[in-house]
N, C-alpha and C positions, 0 to 999 in steps of 0.2 A: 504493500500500500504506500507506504514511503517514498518507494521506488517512482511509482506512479504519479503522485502528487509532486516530486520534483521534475519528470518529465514535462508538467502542465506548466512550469514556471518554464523550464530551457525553451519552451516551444513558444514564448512568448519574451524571450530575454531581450530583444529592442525595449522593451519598456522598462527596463531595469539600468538601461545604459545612462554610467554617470556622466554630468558636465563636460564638455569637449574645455579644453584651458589652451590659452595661446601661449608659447614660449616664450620668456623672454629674454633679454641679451645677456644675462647671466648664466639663463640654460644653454642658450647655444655656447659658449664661450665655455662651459665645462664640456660640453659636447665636442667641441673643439679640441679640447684638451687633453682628454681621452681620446681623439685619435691620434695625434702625434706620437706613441711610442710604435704603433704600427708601422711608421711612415718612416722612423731610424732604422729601420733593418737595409741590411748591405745588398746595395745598389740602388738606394731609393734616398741618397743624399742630396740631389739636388732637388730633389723633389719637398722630405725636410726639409733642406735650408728657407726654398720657399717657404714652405707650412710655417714653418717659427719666424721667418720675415713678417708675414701677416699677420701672426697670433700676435706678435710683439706689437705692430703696430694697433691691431685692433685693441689692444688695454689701453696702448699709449692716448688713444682718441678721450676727448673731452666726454664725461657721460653722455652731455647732451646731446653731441656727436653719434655717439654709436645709437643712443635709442630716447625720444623726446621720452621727458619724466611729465607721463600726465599728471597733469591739475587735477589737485584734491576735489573730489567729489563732491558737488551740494549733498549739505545733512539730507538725510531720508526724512526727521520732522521737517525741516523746511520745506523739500519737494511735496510733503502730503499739505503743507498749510497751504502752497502754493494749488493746489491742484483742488481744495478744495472751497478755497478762493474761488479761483478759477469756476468752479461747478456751478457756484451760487451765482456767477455773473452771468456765466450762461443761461442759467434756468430762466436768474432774470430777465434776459434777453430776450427768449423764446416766449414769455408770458410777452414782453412790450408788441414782439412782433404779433404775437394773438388779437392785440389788441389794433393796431394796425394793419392787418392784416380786414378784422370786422371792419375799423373804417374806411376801406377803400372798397369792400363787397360795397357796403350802406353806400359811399356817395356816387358808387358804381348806378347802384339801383336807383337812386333818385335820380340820376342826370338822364337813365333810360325812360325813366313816368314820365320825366317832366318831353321829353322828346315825345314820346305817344301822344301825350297831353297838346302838343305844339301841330302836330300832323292832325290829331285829328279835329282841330280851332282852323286849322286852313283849309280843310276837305268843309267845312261847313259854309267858311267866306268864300271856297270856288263854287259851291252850291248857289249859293245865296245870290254871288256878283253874276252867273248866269243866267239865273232867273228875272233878276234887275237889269241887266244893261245891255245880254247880248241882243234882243229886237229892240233896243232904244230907249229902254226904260219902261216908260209907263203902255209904250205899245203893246211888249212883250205881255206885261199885266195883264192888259185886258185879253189876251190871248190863254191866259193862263186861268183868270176868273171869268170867262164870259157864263154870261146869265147872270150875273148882280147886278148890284145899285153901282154908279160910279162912285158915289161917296166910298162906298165901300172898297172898290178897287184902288181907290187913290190911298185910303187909310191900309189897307193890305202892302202895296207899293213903298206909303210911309216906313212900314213897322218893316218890310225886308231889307231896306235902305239901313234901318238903326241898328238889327242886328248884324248887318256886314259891318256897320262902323266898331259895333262895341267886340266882335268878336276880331275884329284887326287890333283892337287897344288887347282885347284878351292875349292875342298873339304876341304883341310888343312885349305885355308883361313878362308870357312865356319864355318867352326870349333872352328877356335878362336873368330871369332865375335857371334855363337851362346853361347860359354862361357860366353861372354862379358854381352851379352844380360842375361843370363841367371844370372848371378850374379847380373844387373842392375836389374832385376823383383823380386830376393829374397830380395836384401836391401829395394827396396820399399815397399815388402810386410813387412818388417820388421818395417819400420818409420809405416805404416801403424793399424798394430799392436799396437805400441805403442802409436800414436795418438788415436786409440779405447780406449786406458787404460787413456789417461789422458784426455779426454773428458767424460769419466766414472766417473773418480776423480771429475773430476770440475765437474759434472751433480749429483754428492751428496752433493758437497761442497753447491749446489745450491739449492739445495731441502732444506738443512737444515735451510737455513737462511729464505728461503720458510713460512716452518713452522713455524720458528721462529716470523715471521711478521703474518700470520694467526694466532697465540696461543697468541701474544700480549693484554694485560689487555685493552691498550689504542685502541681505535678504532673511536676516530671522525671522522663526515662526513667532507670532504673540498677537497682540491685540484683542477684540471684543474674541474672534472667532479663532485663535489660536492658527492662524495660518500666515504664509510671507505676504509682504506688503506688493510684491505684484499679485499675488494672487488675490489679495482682497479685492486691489484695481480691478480687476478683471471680474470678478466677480459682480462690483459695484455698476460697472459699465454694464453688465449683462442685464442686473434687474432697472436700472432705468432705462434702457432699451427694451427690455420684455414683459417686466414686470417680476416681482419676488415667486409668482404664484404660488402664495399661502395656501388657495383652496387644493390645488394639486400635488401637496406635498412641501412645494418650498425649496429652498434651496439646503442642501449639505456640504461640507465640506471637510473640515479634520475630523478624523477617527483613529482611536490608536490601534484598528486592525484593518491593514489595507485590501485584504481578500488575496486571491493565487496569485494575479495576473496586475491589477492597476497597483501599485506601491506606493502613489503621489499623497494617498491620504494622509499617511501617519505624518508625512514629511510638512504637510500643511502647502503643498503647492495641486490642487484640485478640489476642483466641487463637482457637485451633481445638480443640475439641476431638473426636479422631476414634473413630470406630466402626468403620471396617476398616484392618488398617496396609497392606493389598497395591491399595488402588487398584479397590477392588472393590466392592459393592454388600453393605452388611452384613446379617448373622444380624436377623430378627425382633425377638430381643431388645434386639441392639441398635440396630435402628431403635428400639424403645418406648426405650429410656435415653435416645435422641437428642432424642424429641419431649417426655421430662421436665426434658432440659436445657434444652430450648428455650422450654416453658413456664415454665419454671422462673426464666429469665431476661426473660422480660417480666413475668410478676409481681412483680419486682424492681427493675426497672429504672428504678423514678424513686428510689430510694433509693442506687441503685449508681452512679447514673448513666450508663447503659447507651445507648446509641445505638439500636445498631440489631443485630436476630440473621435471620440468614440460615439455611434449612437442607431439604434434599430439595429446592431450586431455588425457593424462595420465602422471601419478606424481608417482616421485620416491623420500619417503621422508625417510632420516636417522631417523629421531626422534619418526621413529615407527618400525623402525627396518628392512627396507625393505630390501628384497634380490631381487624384480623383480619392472617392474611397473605395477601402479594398474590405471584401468579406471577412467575416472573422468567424472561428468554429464554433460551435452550438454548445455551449456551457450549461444551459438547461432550463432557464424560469425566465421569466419575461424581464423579470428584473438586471439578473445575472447577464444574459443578450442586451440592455442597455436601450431593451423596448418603450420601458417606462419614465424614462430619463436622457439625459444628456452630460455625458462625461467631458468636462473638459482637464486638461494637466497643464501644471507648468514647468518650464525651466527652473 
């Protein structure tokens, strides 16, 4: 049985691979150093004398020279104060642009009434002015009332005369208040505009600091939820893009048993976030939530730093280069296949 159960880890040992680490001039330069006694053996002096020309001057070089000493890292408090700075101005933003957003539908919408309102005050005075004046006036009238009193025709004549004047004044009105409007719906579209552009700004401003907190050296597990400070990111990002979904379970993440195969629990670098809380096969809906979380986080994922996400029994891992997801073997519960959830891991 032992036997067995450590088969089911080897068959899955990508996900157990530690950190890749870049060398640096120190490593090479032992590296170095250790090969030079290979390189003294007889007939391979001039070859030595090379090798120890170079080693010697490679020490000789300035630090800076052989390898720039990066700049101290912003604190990781500061990146989170920054970033969640950052949040609150965005969010703000997002509500201004809501708000902006209603007022330019609204003077949208008035400047198109008041247009209707304008078309149809002229369809009445081209009514009107050819019933009046196209046979001459008072001709056409009688053509139009024959069989009355003339009193009558001339007072009929009258009253179509008054409502073409007063429905041209109706029209002038219309006019300036469709101006009105019409200027009210371009300044809005203009704030409108420009709130796209500086929520743009602030939506890099905020990626960057983003990254900044994912590419951090430091990464202990602690806080509210005992996980690393990108994984919280990441986390964080997730439910204000998706939502926490309390009613389906909710989100997990540290555990101190990480099961066969995902290991990222204990280490506090992965969550789950689930789509049925009873162990069941979720609503349609929330399979679609599942495959935008999931997209969601590989489109992300070199900024996050995101490993690898698992979900409906298929894994899409960076660390092998993937460009699609690949199937994964049948473990056995709907839970365990990763049907009722969404595995993301971190670096």
């Amino acid at each position: 049985m032992q036997f067995d159960r450590q088969n089911r880890v080897d068959d899955f040992a990508d996900f157990w691979a530690p950190d890749p680490t870049d060398p640096t001039w120190v490593d090479r330069a032992e590296a170095m150093a250790a090969a030079l006694p290979a390189l003294l053996r007889p007939g391979r002096a001039r070859v030595a004398a090379l090798a120890v020309a170079l080693f010697g001057a490679f020490l000789a070089l300035p630090q800076a020279a052989v390898s720039a000493v990066p700049a101290e890292p912003e604190s990781m408090n500061s990146l989170k104060e920054r970033a969640d700075a950052l949040g609150e101005e965005y969010n703000g933003e997002l509500r201004d642009m809501e708000g902006v957003i209603q007022e330019a539908e609204l003077a949208q919408k008035r400047a198109e009434g008041t247009r209707e309102e304008v078309e149809a005050a002229r369809g009445q005075v081209r009514s009107l002015a050819v019933a009046t004046y196209m046979g001459g006036g008072i001709d056409l009238s009688m053509l139009l009332f024959a069989g009355t009193e003339p009193d009558e025709v001339i007072d009929r004549a009258v009253l179509i005369d008054y409502l073409s004047t007063s429905n041209q004044e109706k029209i002038d009105h219309l006019a300036q208040a469709l101006s009105r409007d019409e200027t009210a719906q371009e300044t809005a579209e203009g704030k409108l505009e420009q709130a796209e552009e500086d929520l743009q700004e602030l939506e890099e401003r905020r990626t960057e600091v983003q990254r900044m907190i994912a590419d951090h050296p430091a990464q202990p597990m602690g806080g509210p939820y005992n996980i690393t400070p990108r994984t919280e990111q990441m986390r964080a990002l997730v439910i204000e893009e998706f939502g926490e979904g309390e009613s389906v379970g909710g989100v997990g993440c540290y555990r101190a048993v990480g099961g066969w195969v995902v290991g990222e629990h204990p280490k506090g670098r992965a969550c789950d976030f689930m789509l049925n809380p009873n162990g069941s096969m979720p609503s349609q809906e929330q399979v679609d939530r599942g495959w935008a979380i999931a997209e969601w986080a590989r489109e992300n994922a070199e900024d996050l730093e995101i490993m690898y996400v698992i979900y409906r029994q298929q894994i899409w891992d960076r660390r092998r280069g993937d460009t699609g997801w690949r199937p994964m073997a049948d473990r056995g519960s709907v839970t365990q296949n990763h049907f009722d959830h969404v595995h993301i891991s971190m670096w």
